[in-house]
N, C-alpha and C positions, 0 to 999 in steps of 0.2 A: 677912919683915918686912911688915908690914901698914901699907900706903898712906891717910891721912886723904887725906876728898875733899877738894877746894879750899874747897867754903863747909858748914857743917853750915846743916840744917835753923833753926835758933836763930842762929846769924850771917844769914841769909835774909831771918828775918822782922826782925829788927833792922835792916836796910841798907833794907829795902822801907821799914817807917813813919820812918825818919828820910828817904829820898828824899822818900815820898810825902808829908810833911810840908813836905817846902823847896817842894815845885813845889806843895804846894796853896796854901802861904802865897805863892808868887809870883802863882798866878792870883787869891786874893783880894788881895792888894794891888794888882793892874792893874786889877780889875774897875772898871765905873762902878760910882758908889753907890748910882741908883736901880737899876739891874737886881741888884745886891748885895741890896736892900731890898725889893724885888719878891719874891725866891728866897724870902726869910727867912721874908716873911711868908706867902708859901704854902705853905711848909713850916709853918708855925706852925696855918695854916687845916686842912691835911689831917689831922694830929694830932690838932685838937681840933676 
């Protein structure tokens, strides 16, 4: 009888973007607004 691992590769990455999703929505919702607006727009700058 052949043992499944505990997480497949596909449950893995499904647990990481739903994590990495709650804790990035937590640090943009804590964030100040100007340094929120700061980020954005040099992110906008370096782009174009």
């Amino acid at each position: 009888m052949k043992r499944d691992p505990l997480f497949s590769i596909g449950d893995f990455a499904i647990w990481s973007a739903i994590l990495g999703g709650v804790i990035g929505y937590q640090l943009w919702a804590h964030a100040s607004e100007p340094a929120l607006t700061t980020a954005v727009s040099a992110i906008g700058q370096m782009a174009g």
